[in-house]
Each structure stands twice: as structure tokens, then as C-alpha cells.
Residue, then its C-alpha position, 0 to 999 in steps of 0.5 A: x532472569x525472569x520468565x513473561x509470555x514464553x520470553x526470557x526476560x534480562x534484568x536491566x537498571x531501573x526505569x527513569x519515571x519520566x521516560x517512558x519505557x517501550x517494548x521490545x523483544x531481541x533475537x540474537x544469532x543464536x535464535x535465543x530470544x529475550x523479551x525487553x522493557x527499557x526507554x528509548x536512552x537504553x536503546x539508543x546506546x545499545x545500537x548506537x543510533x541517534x534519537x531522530x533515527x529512533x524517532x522514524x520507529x516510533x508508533x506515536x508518530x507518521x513516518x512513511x516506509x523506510x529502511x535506513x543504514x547507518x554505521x552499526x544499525x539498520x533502521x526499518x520501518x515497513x508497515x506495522x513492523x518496525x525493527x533496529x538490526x545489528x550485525x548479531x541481533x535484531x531489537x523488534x517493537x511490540x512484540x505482541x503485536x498480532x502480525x507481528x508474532x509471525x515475524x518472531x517465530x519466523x526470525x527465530x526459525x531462519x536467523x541460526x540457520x549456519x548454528x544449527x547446522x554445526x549443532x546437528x552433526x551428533x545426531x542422525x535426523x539433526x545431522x540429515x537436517x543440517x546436511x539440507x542446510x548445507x546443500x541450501x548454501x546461499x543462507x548460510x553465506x549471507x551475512x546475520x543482517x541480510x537474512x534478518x531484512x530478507x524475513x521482514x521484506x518478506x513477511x511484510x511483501x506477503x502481507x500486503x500481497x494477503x490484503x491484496x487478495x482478500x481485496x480482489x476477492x470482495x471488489x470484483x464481486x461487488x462491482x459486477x452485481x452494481x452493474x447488473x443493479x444500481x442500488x443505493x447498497x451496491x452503490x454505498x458497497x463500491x464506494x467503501x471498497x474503493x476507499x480501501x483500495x485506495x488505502x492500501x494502494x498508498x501503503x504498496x507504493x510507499x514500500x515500493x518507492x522505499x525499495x527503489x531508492x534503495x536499488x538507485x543508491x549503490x552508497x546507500x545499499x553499502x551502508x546496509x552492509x554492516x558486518x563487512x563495515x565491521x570487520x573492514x573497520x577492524x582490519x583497519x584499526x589492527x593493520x597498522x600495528x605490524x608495520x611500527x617499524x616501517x613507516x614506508x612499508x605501512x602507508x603502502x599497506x594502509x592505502x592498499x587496505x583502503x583500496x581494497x575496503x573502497x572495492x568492497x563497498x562497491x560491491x552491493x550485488x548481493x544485497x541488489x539481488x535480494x532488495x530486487x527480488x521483494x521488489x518484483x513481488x511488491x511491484x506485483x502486487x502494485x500491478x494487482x491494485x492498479x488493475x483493480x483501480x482501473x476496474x473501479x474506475x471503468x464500471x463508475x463510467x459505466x455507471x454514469x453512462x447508464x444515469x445519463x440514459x435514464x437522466x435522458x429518459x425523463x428530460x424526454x417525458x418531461x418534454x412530452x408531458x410539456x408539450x401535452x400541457x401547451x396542446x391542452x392550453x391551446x383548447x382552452x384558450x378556444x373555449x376561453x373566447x367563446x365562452x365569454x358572453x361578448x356581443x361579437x358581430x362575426x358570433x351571429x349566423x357564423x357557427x361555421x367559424x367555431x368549428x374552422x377554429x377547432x381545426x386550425x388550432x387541432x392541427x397546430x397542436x398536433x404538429x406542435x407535439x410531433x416536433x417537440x417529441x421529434x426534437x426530444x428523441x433527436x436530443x436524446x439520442x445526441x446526449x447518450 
């Protein structure tokens, strides 16, 4: 036995070099903790689980969310944690894993829980704490892989609710000074903060949707109960050994124990009650994003209602400076014809006809513009 970073390290066979070994920390229902560096066959035989279940934990491949029962292991794979639980111990990948690290301390607090308070009776502050437990109750009652799952659903239902926070934190700031300044910044902020949000959006559901199978699936949620399948597959093996004798009597017996394991398995309520309290509170915290995807989405409205205004603004000196080119066009069109040096009749004795000209062509002009601006504000105004 060695000693690596605080763990108790258990001397196994030598690695095969073409399988790559991985990292492992495993705590028992002693809260003892034992730090493991053995290849994927090694595990595979100690819980007992196939390669295609362990390939759901593996961090070089996606896999979305999931936790999946089978005979004598659960498989959990929620976010960074990913864990293989037994009826007496639990095997948690990368172990020096930043978040992780809570996880373990917190498995080690919470997992001997009923040991402790049996160890506390032979002193004054041990026994008060183990009275504490005892008034607790419910923990002690429930079975090792219960308060195993309950302290991952929790600690992974919290850091979710965190990224949330710290989310909701930066978002609504930024996007209320985006509509008080439009900005190329602003804008560039917004835009990334509605990336994350969508991001971590995908991540809430997907633990959801997980939580939800498992609540619509009374078989699948019997499948979790691991130390009931254990001691019902125990009962069943040893129960026909007492009725060598009697055949009869026997295959009485050996169908009311199938009756009474078929009743068991049915009954999930306590393993419901658990799964549906994590989903209420990852079920909040979808509610959260959700409002502040609604958020981001109302003030980009907002913010396309406001360039389509100030779009609007210049389609409207566009117009006007059109129409004050088509004015000055008609002035010059004037002074075009009569300043060629053309010999017309009407030109000799008629000055009067230059300044009739002026004025038809003023008063074209000006109603001209007054309609083109008329019309423009009356565009402008349908358009926003």
C-alpha cells in the first residue's frame, strides 16, 4: 500500500502496455477512500459491467447525460462527473478534477453516515453527534446507492444552479446598457453572452430529460435498486434448500418469494421521491435560462426595432437630398436653354418669357419637394 495525494493507493497486477490505464478514486461504505490506476478490463470485472456501458463514462468520447441501471452497477454520467456505483462502493473518474474534488470529500462526509453513528457511542461529543444522525433517520435508512446518486444529482443540480447564477449576474447588466448604447462592444458583449446561454441551456436540459426518463419508467428506476436485487437474488438462491424435502411445499414457497420480489421491485416511491426532488430544483434552474433566453431575445427585438428607426431616419434624408438634387436639376435645365447662343424668334423683345419660366419651374420645384418629403415621412412612419 502506497500513499499519493492524500489517497491509500491498493497494490494491483501490473498494467498491460497496450491498455491504457485510467484514474480512479473508490470510496467504500466506510468512507475509506483508495486512489486506483488500473485499465478499463480491470474494471469491467470488478463491477461487473460490459465495455459499451463503460464506454458511456469515457472522457474521449460524447455522451450526453445519463444514468443507467444494470444488474449490480449503476452507471452515471452527468456533466464532468462520471462515476460506476455499487451496493458498497463507488469508482469516480479523475479524481483531481477541480470540481470534482468537492464531490469526493462530500462522499466521504455523507456516505457512513449509519457507521458513524454506531462508532460515536463511547464518547460524549461522538455519541451527541451520532444522536443527531439518529433523529436524521431517513439517511440512515436508505440504501449505500441512494446516498451515493443523491450527492452527485445534488452537487451536479448546484453547479449548474452556480453557472446559472453567475450567468444571470453578467447577462442582465449587459443588456440593459446595450439599450441605453448601441455599440459595436455592447453589441460583441451580448452576442457571447447569448452563446453561453445557449450553451448551458443544452447542458440543464440534457440532465433534465435524463431525470425525466427515469421518473416516466418504473422498471428503469427498479433497475437502480441494487441492494434490494441483491438480497432478493440471495433469498432466492438460498430458499429452496430448506424444502429438499418437499417438492410441494417448495414450489409454494419459491413462487410466493417471486411474488413478494415482483412486489418489491414495484415499489420505486422512495428512489421517485429522491430523483423528483433533483428535478424540481434542475427543473428551476431550466426556468431561470429560459426567462433569460426571453430576455436576450425581447431586448434584440428591441434592438431591431431602433435601427429600423434610425434605418428609416436616413431612407428619409436620402429622400430629401434626392429631391433637393431633382430642384436644382430643373434651374439648371433653365439656364441650359437660355444660355445657348441660339437665334430664337420668341428670344428678341420677349425678356418677359425668362422670368414666367423662372416661376413655373420655382413652383414645380416646390411643390415637388413638398410631396417627396410628405410622402417620405408618411413611409417613414408606416415602416416603424
Amino acid at each position: 500500500m502506497a500513499h499519493i495525494n492524500g489517497y491509500v493507493v491498493a497494490a494491483g497486477d501490473k498494467k498491460k502496455a497496450s491498455q491504457p490505464s485510467w484514474n480512479w478514486v473508490l470510496i467504500n461504505g466506510t468512507g475509506e477512500t483508495k486512489a486506483l490506476d488500473v485499465d478499463k478490463y480491470a474494471v469491467m470485472h470488478r463491477v461487473q459491467i460490459h465495455a459499451r456501458d463503460l464506454r458511456i463514462i469515457d472522457p474521449n468520447l460524447s455522451y450526453p447525460s445519463t444514468i443507467l441501471g444494470r444488474e449490480r452497477a449503476i452507471v452515471l454520467n452527468l456533466e464532468h462527473t462520471k462515476a460506476i456505483i455499487t451496493s458498497d462502493e463507488v469508482l469516480l473518474r479523475d479524481p483531481s478534477h477541480e470540481n470534482v474534488i468537492p464531490i469526493v470529500k462530500e462522499l466521504e462526509r455523507r456516505l457512513p453516515v449509519g457507521n458513524q453513528a454506531h462508532h460515536g457511542q463511547g464518547d460524549g461529543k461522538e455519541s451527541s453527534a451520532a444522536h443527531n444522525d439518529a433523529d436524521a433517520g431517513e439517511e440512515d435508512e436508505s440504501p449505500f446507492e441512494f446516498r451515493a446518486l443523491e450527492v452527485f444529482l445534488e452537487a451536479i443540480c448546484s453547479f449548474l444552479a452556480a453557472r446559472t447564477t453567475e450567468l444571470e449576474t453578467t447577462a442582465y447588466p449587459a443588456l440593459d446598457e446595450l439599450t441605453s448604447k448601441i455599440s459595436s462592444g455592447n453589441l460583441d458583449r451580448v452576442r457571447k453572452l447569448k452563446s453561453a446561454t445557449t450553451r448551458l441551456t443544452a447542458r440543464v436540459q440534457k440532465v433534465r430529460d435524463e431525470l425525466v426518463h427515469l421518473l416516466d419508467d418504473d422498471d428503469d428506476m427498479a433497475d437502480l435498486y441494487l441492494s434490494r436485487k441483491l438480497s432478493c437474488a440471495c433469498s432466492m438462491a438460498s430458499s429452496p434448500n430448506f424444502y429438499l424435502t418437499s417438492p410441494t411445499i417448495g414450489s409454494k414457497i419459491s413462487r410466493a418469494s417471486v411474488a413478494t420480489v415482483r412486489e418489491d421491485e414495484n415499489d420505486v416511491e422512495q428512489l421517485e421521491m429522491l430523483l423528483e426532488a433533483y428535478f424540481m430544483q434542475i427543473d428551476s434552474t431550466l426556468n431561470k435560462l429560459t426567462t433569460l433566453r426571453e430576455y436576450v431575445q425581447d431586448t434584440d427585438d428591441y434592438i431591431s426595432i431602433q435601427m429600423d428607426n434610425r434605418r428609416n431616419e436616413l431612407i428619409q434624408l436620402e429622400v430629401v437630398l434626392g429631391s433637393g438634387t431633382v430642384c436644382s436639376a430643373f434651374y439648371s435645365l433653365v439656364a441650359g436653354i437660355f444660355g445657348m447662343n441660339i437665334p430664337y424668334t420668341w428670344n428678341d423683345n420677349h425678356g418677359y418669357m425668362f422670368k414666367w419660366v423662372c416661376i413655373v419651374t420655382g413652383a414645380i420645384c416646390v411643390f415637388s419637394l413638398v410631396f417627396i418629403m410628405s410622402y417620405a415621412r408618411f413611409k417613414g412612419l408606416m415602416g416603424s
